[in-house]
N, C-alpha and C positions, 0 to 999 in steps of 0.2 A: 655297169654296176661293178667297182674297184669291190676289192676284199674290206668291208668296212665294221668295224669293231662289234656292232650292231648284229652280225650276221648270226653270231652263237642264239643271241638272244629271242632272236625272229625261231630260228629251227624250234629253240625250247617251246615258243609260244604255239608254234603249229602243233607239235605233241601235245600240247594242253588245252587246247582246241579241240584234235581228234579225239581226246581224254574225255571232255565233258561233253562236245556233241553227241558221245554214245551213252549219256546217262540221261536217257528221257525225261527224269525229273527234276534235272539237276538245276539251281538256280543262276549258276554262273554262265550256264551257256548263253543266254542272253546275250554273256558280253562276250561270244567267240567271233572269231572274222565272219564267221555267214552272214551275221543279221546287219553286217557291215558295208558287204561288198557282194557282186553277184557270184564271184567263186569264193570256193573256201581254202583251210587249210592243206585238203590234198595237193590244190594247186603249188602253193608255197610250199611244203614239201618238196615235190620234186622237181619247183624249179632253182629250189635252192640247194636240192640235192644234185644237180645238173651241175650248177655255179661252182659247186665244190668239185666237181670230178675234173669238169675245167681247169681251176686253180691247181688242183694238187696232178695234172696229168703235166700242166707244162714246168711244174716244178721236176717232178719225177725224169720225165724226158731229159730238159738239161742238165740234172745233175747225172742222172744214171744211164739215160738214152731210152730210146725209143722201146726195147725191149723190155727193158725191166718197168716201163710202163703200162705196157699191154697185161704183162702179167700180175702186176699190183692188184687192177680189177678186174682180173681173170679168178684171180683170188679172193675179191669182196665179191662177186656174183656170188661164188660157193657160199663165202659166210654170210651171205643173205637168206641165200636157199635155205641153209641150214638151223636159218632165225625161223624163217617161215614155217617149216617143219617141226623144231621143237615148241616151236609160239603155237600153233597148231597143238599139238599135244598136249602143253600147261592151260591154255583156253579151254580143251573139254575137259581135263581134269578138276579142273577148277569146278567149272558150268558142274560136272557130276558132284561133287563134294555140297555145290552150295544146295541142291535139290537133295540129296541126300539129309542136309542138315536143315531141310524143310523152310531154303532160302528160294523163294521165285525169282525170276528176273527176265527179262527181254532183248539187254543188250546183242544177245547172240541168240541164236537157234538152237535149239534146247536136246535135236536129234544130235550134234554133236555129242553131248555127255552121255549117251546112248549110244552108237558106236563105239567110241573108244572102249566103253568096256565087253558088248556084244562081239564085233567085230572089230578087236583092235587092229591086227594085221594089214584088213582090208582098209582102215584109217588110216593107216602110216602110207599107207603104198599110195590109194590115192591123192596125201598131202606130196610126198615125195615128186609125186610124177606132175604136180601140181594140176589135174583133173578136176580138183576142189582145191576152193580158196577158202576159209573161212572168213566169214563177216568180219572186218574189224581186222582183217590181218591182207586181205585180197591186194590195197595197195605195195605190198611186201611182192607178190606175186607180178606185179608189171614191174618193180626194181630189179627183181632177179632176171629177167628180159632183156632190158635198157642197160646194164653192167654187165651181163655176158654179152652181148655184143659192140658193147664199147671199144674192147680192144681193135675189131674191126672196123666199125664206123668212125672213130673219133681220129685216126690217120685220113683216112679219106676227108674227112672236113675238114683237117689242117692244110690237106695240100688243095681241093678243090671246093671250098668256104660257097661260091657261090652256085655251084652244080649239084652240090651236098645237099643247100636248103631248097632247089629248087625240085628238088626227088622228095624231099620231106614233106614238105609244101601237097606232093602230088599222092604223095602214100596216106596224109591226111584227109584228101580230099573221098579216097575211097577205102577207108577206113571202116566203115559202119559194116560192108558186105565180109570185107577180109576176118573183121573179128570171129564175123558167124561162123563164118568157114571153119575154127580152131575147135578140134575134141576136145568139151568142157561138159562136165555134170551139168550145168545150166541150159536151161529149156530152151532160152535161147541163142544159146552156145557164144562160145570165146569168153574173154576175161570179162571179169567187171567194170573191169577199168580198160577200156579199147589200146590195147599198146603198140597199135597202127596209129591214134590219134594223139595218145599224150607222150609219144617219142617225139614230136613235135616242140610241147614246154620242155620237156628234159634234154633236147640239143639245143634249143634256144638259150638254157643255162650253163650248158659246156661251153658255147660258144661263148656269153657273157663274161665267163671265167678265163678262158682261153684269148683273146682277142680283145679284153677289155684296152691294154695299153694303145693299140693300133685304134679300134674306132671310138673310145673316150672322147678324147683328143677333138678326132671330125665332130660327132653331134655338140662337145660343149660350144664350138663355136655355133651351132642354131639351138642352143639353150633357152632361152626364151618361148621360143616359137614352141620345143617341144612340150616343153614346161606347160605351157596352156593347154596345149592338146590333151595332154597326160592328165590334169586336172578337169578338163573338162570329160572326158571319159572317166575318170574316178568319180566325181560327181553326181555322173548320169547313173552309173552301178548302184551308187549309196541310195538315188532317189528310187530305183527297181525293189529295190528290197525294204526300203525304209518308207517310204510314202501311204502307204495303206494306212499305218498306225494312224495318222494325222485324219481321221474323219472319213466322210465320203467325197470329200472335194481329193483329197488325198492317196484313197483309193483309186479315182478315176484317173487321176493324174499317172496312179502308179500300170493302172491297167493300160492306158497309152504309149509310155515306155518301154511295154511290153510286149504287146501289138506291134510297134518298134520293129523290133530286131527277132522277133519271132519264137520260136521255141527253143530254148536255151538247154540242152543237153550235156548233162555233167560227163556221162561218163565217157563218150565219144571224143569228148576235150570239142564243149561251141564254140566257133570263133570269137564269139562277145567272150567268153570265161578269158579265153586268150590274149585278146585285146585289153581286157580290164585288167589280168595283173601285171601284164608286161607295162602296163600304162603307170601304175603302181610301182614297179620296181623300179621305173626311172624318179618318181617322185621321191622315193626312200634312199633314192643312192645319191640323190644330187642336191634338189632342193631342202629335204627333208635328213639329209646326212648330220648336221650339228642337234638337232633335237632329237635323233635318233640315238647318235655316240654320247648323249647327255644319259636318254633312259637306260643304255647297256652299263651303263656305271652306276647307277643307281643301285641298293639294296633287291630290291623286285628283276631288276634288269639282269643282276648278277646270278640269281636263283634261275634264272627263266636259260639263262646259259648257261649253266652247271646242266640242264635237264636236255638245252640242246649238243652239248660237248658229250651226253651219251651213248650217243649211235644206236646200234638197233638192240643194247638192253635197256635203256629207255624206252626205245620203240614197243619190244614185246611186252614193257614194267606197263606203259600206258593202258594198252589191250586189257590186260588181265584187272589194273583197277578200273579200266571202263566197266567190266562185268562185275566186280563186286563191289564197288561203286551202287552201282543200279540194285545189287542184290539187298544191301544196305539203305537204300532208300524206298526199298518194297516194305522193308519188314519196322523201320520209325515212324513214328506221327509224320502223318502228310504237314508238316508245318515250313514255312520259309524257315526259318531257324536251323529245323535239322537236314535241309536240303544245304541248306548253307553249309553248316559244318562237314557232312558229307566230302562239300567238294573243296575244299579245304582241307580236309585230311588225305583225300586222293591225292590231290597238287603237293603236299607237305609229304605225302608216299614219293610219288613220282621223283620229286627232287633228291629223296634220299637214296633213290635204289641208284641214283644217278651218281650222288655224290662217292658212294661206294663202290660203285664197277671203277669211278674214275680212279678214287685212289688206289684200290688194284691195280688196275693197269701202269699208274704214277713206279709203285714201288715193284713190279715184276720191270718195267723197263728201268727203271733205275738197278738192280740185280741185274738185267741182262750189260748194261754199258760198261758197270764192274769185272763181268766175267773175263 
């Protein structure tokens, strides 16, 4: 998977995915990657946030060296952490405001907005120490993980690529016990997201980004071959999740499938979730590359990349209109119409809070180049 124009645009789309799959009544979720594929956008998320750390670590390396790389994302760990904890804090203030102003809603847990003003203190320190993850932000909490220890890991992979994935490999395998083992408010302790098993998609992405010129190259010569595989594993995913619709011939079909490959577990990262987007990412990067770099130029394509060019204030903009989003669809006529608008003006939200961190940032780096 080269750096392909496409890429902004996927990141926006996963944000607007994670945007509407937390608004239970929202009508566009429909159309999110779930009902598409057996993983969702978490996955694409961080395995495209992997792909980027790749790309921009062997950039950094050879221009500025090894060092001033390690420290790059020694530095985004922090400013993750520091999303996660203030996104934490706007999430229950928010949540308390909208109960407050006699708005319901469910996207989140409602004892958030309660804390923060009972016990703020003991709110912050928990977020901080990250002991709690809030709903809807928990993925932020396995980034701050996978980016503090990047600067450690991601040399090791460079110099030993095949001993590196076969430790991965092996830390995945016993993943499920190691998470328990982690002090976590959760009953049944560790993250929500296993980040023994999804360091797994997120160095599969560094190394895609890292490495693409060296093994490119080998699979395009058995392109074909992989090409079918990839497709016929994308295939199988779309019929898991889409097959039930089509009747009870369809159903049965889908429960076969299922039967299959056995109990598919998100948050552990299953091998089938694994299989299927890695199977997907080659379809997007190669096959499917010219109708991809057609949609990122598009009007929609170019929107959907404004929202993924903005990092994690995008990230925490999404969270917070998932919740009022949802608060907003408690309190209108239960009608398609105003589900629809709803998620519509979220996505029309989203884009904007994007479009303005960007130009901030456009014209504080442009001030800085002047100084």
């Amino acid at each position: 998977m080269s750096r392909i124009v496409s890429l902004d645009m996927l990141r926006g789309y996963a944000l607007v995915c994670i945007m509407l799959n937390h608004m239970p009544r929202g009508a566009l979720r429909q159309l999110t990657l779930t009902n598409f594929a057996i993983y969702d956008a978490a996955e694409l998320f961080v395995l495209l946030s992997g792909f980027l750390v790749g790309l921009v670590w062997m950039k950094v390396e050879r221009a500025q060296g090894r060092l001033a790389a390690q420290w790059r994302f020694a530095r985004r760990a922090g400013q993750v952490w520091l999303a996660l904890v203030l996104g934490g804090i706007l999430l229950a203030l928010l949540s308390r405001g909208l109960l407050e102003l006699g708005f319901a809603h469910s996207a989140i847990w409602n004892e958030y907005a309660r804390w923060i003003i009972d016990v703020p203190v003991g709110y912050v320190a928990t977020l901080a120490l990250m002991w709690m993850q809030p709903n809807l932000l928990d993925v932020l909490a396995l980034y701050v993980i996978l980016l503090a220890l990047a600067p450690v890991l991601v040399p090791l992979m460079l110099r030993w690529p095949v001993a590196f994935f076969a430790g991965s490999v092996a830390l995945w395998l016993v993943s499920v016990p190691l998470n328990a083992a982690l002090p976590n408010q959760r009953v049944e302790g560790g993250l929500l997201f296993n980040p023994f098993g999804w360091q797994l998609l997120f160095h599969s992405g560094v190394a895609m980004g890292a490495f693409r010129h060296r093994f490119m190259p080998v699979l395009r010569r058995h392109g074909h071959e992989i090409t079918l595989i990839a497709a016929a594993v994308t295939l199988y995913s779309l019929g898991m999740v889409t097959l039930w619709r089509f009747g009870g011939d369809g159903k049965r079909l889908a429960d076969i499938m299922w039967h299959a490959v056995g109990t598919v577990d998100k948050w552990s990262l299953d091998l089938v979730r694994y299989v299927a987007i890695m199977a997907a990412s080659w379809l997007v990067a190669v096959p499917l590359a010219g109708p991809f770099a057609w949609m990122a130029a598009t009007g929609p394509g170019q929107a959907l990349a404004t929202i993924g060019k903005g990092g994690l204030v995008a990230f925490v903009a999404c969270v917070l209109l998932s919740v009022l989003g949802d608060a907003m669809m408690v309190s209108l006529p239960d009608t398609a119409l105003a589900r629809l608008g709803v998620d519509l003006w979220t996505i029309a939200a989203l884009w904007l809070a994007a479009h303005v961190w960007l130009t901030i940032k456009a014209r504080r780096d442009g001030r800085l180049a002047t100084d």
